[in-house]
Backbone as a printed PyTorch tensor [residue, N CA C, xyz], in Angstrom:
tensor([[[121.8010, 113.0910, 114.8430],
         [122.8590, 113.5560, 113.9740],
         [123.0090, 112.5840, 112.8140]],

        [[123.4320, 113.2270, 111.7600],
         [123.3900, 112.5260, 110.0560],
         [124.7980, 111.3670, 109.9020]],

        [[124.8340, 110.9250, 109.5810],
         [126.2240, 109.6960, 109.2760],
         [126.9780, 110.2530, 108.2280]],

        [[127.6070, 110.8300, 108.1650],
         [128.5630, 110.9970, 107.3330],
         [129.0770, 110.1790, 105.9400]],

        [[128.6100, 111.2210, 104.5430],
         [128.8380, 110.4560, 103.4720],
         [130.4910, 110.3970, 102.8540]],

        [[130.6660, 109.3160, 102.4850],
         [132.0670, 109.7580, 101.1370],
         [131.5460, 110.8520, 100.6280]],

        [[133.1620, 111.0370,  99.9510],
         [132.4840, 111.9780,  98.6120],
         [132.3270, 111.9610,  97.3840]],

        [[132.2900, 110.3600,  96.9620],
         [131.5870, 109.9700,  95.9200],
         [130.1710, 109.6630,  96.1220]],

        [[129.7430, 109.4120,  97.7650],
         [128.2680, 109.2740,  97.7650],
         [127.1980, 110.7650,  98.3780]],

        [[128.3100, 111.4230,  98.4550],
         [127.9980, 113.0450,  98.3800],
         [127.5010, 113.6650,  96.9950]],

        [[128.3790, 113.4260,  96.1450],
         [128.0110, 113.9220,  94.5860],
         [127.1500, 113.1540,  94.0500]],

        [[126.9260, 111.5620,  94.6270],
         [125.7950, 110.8870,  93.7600],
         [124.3200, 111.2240,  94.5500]],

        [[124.8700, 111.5410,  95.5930],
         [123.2800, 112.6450,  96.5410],
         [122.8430, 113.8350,  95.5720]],

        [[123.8990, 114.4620,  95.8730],
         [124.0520, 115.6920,  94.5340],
         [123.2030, 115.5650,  93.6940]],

        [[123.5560, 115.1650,  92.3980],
         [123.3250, 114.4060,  91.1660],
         [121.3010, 113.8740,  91.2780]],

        [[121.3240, 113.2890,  92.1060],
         [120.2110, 112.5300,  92.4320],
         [119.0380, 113.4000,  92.6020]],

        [[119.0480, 114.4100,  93.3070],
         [118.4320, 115.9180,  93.4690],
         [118.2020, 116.5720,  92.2150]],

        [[119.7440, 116.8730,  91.8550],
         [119.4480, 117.3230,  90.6670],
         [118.7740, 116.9660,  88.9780]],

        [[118.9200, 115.6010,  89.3500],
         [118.1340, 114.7040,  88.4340],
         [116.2800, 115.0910,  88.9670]],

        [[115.9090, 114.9990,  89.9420],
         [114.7220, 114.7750,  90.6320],
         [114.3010, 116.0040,  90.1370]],

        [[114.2590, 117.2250,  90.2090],
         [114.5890, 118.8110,  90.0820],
         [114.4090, 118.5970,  88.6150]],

        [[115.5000, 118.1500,  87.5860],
         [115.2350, 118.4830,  86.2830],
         [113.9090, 117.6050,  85.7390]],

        [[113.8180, 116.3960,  86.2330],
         [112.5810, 115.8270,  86.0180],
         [111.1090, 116.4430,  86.1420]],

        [[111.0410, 117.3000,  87.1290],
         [110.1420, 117.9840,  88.0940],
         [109.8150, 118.8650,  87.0280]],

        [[110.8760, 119.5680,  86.3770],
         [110.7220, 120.7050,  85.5590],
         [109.9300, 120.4110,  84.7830]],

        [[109.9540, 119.7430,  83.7170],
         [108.9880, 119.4900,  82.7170],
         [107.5550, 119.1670,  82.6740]],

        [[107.0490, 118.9390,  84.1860],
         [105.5830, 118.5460,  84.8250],
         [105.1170, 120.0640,  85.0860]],

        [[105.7890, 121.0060,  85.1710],
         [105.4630, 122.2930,  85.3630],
         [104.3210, 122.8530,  84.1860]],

        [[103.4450, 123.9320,  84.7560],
         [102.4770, 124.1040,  83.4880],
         [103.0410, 125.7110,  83.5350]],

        [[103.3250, 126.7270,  84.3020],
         [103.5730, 127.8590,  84.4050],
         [104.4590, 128.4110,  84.7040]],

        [[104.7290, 129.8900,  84.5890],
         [106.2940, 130.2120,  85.6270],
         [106.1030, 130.3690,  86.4060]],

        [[105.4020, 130.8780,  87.1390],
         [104.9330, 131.0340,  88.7010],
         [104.7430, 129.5910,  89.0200]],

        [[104.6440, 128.7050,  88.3860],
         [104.9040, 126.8110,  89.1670],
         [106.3210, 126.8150,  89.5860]],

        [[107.1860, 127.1170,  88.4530],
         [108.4940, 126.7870,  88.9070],
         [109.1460, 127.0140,  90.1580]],

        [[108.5790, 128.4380,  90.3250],
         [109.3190, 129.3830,  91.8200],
         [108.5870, 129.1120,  93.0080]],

        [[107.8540, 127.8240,  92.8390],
         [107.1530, 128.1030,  94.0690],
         [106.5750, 126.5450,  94.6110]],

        [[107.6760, 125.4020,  93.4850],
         [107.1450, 124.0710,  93.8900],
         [107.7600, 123.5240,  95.3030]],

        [[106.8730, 123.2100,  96.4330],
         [107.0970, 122.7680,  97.3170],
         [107.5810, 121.4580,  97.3590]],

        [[108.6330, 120.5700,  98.3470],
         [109.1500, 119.4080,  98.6030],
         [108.9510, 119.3220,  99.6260]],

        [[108.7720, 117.5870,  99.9340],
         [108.8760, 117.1660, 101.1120],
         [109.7210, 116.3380, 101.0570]],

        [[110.5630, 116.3510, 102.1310],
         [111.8750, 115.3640, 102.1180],
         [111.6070, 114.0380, 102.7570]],

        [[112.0340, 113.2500, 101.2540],
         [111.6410, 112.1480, 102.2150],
         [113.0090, 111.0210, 102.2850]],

        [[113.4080, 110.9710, 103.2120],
         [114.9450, 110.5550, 103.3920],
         [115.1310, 110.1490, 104.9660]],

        [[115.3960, 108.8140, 105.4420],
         [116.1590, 109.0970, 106.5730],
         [117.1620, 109.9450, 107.0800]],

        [[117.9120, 110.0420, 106.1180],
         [119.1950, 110.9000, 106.6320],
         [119.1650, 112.2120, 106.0430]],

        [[117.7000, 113.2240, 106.6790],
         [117.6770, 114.5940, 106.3320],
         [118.4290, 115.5940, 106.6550]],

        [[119.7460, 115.5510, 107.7070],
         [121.0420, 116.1460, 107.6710],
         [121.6440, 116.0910, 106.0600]],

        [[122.0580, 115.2670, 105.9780],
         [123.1560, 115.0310, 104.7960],
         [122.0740, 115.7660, 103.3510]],

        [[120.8240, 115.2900, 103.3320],
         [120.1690, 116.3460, 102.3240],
         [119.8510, 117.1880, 102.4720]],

        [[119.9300, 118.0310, 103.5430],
         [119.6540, 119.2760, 103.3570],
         [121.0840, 119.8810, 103.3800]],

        [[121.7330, 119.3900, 103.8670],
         [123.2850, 119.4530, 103.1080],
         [123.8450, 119.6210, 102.0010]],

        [[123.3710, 118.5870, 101.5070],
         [123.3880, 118.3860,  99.6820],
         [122.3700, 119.9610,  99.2440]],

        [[121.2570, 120.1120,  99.4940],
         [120.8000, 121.1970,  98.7890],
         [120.9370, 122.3240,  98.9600]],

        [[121.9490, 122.8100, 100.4950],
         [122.0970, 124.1530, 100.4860],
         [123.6350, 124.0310,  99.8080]],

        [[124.5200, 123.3580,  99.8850],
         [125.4250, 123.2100,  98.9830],
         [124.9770, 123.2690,  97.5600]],

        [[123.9080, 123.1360,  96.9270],
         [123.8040, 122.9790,  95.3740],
         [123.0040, 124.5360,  95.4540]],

        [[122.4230, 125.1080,  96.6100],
         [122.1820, 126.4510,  96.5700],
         [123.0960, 127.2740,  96.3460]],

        [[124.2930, 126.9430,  97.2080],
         [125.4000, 127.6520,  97.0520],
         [125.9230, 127.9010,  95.8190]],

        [[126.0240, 126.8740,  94.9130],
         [126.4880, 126.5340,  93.6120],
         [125.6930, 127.1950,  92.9560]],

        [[124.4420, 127.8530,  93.4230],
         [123.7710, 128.1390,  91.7930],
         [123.0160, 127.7550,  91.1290]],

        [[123.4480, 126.2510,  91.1040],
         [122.1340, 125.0600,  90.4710],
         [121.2530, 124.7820,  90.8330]],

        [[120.3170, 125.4920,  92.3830],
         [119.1050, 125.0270,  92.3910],
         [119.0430, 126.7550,  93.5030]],

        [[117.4220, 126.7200,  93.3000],
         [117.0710, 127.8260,  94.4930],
         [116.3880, 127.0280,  95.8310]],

        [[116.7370, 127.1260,  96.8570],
         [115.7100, 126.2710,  98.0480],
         [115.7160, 127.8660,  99.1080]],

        [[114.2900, 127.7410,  99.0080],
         [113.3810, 128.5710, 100.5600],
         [113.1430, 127.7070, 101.3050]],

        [[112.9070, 128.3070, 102.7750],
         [112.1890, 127.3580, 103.4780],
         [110.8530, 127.7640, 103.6430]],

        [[110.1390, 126.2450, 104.3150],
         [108.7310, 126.7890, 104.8220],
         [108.4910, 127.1820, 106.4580]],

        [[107.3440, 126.9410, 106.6850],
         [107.1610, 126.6780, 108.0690],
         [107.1880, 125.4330, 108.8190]],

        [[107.3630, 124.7030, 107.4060],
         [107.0630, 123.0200, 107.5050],
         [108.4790, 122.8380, 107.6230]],

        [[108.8730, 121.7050, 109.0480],
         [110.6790, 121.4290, 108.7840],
         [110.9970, 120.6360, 108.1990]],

        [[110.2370, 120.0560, 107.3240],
         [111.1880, 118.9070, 106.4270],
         [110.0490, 119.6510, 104.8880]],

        [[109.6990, 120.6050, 104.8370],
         [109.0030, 120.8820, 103.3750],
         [109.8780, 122.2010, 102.9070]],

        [[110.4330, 121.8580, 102.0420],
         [111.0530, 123.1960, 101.2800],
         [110.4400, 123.9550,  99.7920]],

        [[110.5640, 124.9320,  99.4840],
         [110.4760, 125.5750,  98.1520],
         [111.4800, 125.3140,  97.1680]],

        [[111.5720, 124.7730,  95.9570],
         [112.7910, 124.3770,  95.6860],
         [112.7990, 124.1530,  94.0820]],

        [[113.3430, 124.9630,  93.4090],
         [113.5940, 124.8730,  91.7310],
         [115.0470, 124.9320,  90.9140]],

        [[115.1080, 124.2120,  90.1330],
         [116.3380, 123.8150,  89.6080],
         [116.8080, 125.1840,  88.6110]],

        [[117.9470, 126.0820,  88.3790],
         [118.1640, 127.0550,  88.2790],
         [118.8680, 126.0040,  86.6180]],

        [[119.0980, 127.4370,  85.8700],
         [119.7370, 126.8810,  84.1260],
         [121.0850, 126.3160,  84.3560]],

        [[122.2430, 126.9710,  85.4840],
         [123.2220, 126.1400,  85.4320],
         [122.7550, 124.7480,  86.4680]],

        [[121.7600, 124.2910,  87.0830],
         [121.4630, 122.9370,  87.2340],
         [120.7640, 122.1410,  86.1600]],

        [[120.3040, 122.8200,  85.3440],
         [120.1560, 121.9670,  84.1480],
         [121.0730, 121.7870,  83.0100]],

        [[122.0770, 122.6340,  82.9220],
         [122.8960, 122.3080,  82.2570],
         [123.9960, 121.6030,  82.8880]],

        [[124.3200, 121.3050,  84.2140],
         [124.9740, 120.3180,  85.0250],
         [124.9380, 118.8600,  84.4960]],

        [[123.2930, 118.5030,  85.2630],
         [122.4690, 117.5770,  84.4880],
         [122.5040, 116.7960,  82.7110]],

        [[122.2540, 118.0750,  82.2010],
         [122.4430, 117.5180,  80.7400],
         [123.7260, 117.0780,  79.9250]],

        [[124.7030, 117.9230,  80.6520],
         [126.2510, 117.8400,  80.4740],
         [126.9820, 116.5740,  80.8330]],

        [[126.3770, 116.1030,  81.8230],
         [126.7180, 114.2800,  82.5190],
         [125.9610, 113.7300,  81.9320]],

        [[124.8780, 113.6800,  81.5110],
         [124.3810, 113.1730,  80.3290],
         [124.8500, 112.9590,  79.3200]],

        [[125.1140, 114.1020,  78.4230],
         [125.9990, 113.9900,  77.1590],
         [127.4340, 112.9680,  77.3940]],

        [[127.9640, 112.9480,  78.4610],
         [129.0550, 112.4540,  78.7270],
         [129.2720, 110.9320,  79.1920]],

        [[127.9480, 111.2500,  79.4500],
         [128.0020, 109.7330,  79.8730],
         [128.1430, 109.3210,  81.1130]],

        [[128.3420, 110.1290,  81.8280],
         [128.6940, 110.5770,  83.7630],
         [127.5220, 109.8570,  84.6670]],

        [[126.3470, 109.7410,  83.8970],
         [125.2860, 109.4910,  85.0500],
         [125.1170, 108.1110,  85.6000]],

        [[125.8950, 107.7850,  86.1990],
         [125.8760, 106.4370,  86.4920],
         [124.8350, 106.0940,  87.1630]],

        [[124.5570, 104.7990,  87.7490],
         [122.9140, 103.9360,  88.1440],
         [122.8240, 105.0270,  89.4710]],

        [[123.0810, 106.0710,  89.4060],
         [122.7390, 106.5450,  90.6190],
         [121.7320, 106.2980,  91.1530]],

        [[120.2220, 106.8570,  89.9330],
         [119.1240, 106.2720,  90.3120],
         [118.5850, 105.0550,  91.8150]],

        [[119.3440, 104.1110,  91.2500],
         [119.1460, 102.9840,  92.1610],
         [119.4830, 102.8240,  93.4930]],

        [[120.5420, 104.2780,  93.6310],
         [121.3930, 104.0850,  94.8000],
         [120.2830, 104.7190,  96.1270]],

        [[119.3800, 105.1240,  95.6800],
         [118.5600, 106.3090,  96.3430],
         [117.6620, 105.6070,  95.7810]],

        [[116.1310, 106.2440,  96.7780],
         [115.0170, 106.0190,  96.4610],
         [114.8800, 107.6710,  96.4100]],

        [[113.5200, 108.1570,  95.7740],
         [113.2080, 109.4270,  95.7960],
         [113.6110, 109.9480,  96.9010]],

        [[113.9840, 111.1310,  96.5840],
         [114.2480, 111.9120,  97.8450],
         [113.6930, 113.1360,  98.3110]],

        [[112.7390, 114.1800,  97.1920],
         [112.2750, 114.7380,  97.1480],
         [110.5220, 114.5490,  96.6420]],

        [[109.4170, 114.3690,  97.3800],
         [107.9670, 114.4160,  96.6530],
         [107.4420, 115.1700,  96.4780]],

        [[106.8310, 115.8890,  95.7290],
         [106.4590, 117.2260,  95.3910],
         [104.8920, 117.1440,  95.5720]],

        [[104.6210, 118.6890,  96.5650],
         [103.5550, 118.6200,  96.8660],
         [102.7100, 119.9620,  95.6760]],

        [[101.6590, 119.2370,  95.8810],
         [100.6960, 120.0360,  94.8480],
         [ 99.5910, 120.6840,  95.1510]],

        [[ 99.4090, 121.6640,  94.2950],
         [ 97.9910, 122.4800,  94.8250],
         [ 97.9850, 122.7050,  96.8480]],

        [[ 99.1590, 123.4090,  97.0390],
         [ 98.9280, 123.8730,  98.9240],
         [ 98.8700, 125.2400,  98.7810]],

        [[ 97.7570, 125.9100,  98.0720],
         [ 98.3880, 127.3920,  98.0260],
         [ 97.4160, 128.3670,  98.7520]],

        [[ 97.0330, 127.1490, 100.0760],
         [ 96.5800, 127.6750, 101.6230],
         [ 97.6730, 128.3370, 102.2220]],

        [[ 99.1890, 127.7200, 101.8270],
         [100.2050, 127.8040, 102.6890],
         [100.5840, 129.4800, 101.8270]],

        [[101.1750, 130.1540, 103.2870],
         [101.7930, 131.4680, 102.5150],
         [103.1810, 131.2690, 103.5160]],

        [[104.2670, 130.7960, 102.5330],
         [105.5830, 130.8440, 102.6440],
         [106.0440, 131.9290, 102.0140]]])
């Protein structure tokens, strides 16, 4: 079972994803890349993130499928998660989150053996 975050280190989980996600975007070459980039979670505490991402599913700001794989998801950042993102940006909101986290999501490439 996951340890239980604040909820300032809930939203900087949040945030952190969604940073990872908008980054991700721009490495994309196609649209059919976007809808169909696989993650592997890489996190000790994969309760609390998969927490964080069906909550940011909920919201809108990102799409997550699953696979067959239990810690590999399908997972793309939707326009209101990029405008989330860019909006704490403009504002100035994004604090060292970065640092607080190591990656949390690695994106796997070229698996399109797998039919999820």
């Amino acid at each position: 079972m996951g340890v239980s975050l604040l909820p300032l280190e809930n939203d900087l989980l949040r945030l952190k994803i969604l940073w990872e996600l908008y980054q991700s975007l721009f490495n994309v070459c196609y649209y059919g890349e976007i809808q169909t980039q696989r993650y592997k979670i890489e996190s000790d505490n994969i309760s609390n993130v998969l927490a964080a991402l069906y909550y940011l599913d909920n919201k809108g700001y990102i799409n997550v499928r699953n696979t067959k794989e239990k810690d590999v998801l399908i997972i793309y950042i939707r326009s209101r998660g990029i405008d989330e993102i860019e909006d704490r940006w403009k504002r100035g909101n994004m604090l060292l989150f970065g640092s607080a986290y190591n990656n949390i999501l690695v994106r796997e490439v070229n698996n399109e053996n797998s039919k999820d």
